[in-house]
C-alpha positions in Angstrom: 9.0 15.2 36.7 6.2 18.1 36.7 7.6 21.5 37.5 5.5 23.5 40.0 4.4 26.6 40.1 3.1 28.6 43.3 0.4 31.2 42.4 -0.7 34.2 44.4 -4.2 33.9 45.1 -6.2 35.4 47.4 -5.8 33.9 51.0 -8.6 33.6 53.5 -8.7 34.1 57.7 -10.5 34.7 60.2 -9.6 38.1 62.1 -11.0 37.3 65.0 -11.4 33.9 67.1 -14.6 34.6 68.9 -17.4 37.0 68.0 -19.4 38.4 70.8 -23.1 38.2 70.4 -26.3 39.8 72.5 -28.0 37.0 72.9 -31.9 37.5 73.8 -31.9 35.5 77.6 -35.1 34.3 76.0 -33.4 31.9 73.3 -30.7 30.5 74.8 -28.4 30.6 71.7 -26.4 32.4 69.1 -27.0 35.1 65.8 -24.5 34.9 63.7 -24.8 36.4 60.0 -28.8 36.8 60.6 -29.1 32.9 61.3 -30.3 31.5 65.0 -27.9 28.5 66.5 -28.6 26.5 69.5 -26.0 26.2 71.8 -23.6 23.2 71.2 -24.4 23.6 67.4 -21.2 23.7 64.8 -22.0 25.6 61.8 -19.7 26.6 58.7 -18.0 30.6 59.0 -19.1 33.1 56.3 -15.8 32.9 55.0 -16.3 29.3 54.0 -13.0 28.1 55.4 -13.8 27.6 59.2 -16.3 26.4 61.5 -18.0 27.8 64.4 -19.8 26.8 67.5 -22.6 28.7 69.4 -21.0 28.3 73.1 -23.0 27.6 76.5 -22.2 31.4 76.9 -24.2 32.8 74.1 -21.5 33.3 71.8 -20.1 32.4 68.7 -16.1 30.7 68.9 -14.8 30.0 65.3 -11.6 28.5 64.2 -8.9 30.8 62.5 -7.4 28.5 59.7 -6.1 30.3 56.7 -7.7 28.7 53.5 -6.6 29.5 49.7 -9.1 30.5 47.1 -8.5 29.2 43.6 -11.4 30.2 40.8 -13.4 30.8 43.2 -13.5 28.1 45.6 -11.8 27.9 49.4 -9.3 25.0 50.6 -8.3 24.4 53.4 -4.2 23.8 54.1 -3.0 20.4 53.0 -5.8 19.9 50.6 -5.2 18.6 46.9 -7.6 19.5 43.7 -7.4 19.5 40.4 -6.3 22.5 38.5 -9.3 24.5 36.1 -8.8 23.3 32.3 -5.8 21.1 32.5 -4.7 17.8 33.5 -2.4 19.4 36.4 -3.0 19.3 40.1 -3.2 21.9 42.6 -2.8 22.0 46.3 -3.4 24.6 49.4 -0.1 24.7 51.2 0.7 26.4 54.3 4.1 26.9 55.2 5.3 30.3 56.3 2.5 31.7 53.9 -0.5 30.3 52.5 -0.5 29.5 49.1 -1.9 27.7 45.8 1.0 25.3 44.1 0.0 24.2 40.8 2.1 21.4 38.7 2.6 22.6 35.2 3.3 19.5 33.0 1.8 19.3 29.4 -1.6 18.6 29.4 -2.7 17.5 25.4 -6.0 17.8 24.7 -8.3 17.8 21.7 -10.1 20.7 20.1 -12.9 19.3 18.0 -16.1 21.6 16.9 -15.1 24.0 19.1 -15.3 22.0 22.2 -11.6 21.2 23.9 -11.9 17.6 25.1 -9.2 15.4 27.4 -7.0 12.3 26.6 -9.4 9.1 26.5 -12.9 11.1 26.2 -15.2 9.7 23.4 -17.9 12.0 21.7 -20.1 12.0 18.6 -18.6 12.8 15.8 -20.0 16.3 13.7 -21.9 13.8 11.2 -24.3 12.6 14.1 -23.0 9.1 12.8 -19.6 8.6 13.5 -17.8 8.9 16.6 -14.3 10.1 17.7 -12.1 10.0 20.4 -9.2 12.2 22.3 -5.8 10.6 22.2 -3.0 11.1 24.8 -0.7 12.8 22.2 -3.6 15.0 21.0 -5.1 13.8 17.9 -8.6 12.6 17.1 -8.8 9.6 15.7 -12.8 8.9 14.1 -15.2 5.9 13.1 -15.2 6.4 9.1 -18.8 4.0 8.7 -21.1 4.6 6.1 -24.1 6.5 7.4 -26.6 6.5 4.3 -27.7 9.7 2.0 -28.4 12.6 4.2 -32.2 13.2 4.0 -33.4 15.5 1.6 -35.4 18.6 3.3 
């Protein structure tokens, strides 16, 4: 059974549930972050987590979801991903705080040429001829053909 790990990353909310707006009586709508809405029109929050919606009043209403940010990206509670580099799996929970779990089982992988390649991918072998593959356990198992005289320069 994986063992799992929770990880402290930065969490994301909204302060604030509705953000007033001066709408011009002109353009019945909403400005939010620079951008027009029309009224009745859902549109993503700047913190990439929630969603807003340009109300009949001329303001903007927005969710207030707490999301996790892993490498970079936001997830909402509940959502599964894959963890950066390894084989493990990452998910967004939100229990009394929101957080990032991560399993941590062993994740073999292949380091070939410099490149680190995963269990089951294929690639060309460093003689441009050949071609090898990453096993589960790790190793790299080639193609040994013949591939002629290298050409003279």
């Amino acid at each position: 059974m994986a063992k799992t790990t929770w990880i402290p990353y930065i969490l994301l909310g909204l302060v604030s549930t509705l953000v007033e707006v001066h709408a011009d009586p002109k353009l019945p709508g909403c400005v939010y972050n620079g951008i027009y809405y029309e009224q009745g029109v859902e549109f993503p929050a700047t913190d990439e987590c929630n969603n807003c919606r340009c109300t009949v009043f001329g303001t903007v209403s927005c969710t207030n979801v707490t999301c996790c940010l892993y490498h970079g990206t936001v997830y909402q509670p509940g959502a599964r991903f894959d963890a950066i580099g390894s084989c493990n799996t990452c998910w967004c929970m939100d229990d009394i705080i929101v957080m990032v779990g991560c399993t941590e089982q062993y994740c073999p992988n292949c380091l070939y040429d410099g490149i680190i390649y995963q269990p089951g991918d294929t690639f060309n072998a460093t003689d441009g001829c050949n071609t090898c593959s990453c096993t589960e356990n790790g190793e790299i198992p080639c193609t040994e053909m013949y591939c002629g005289m290298p050409e003279l320069a």
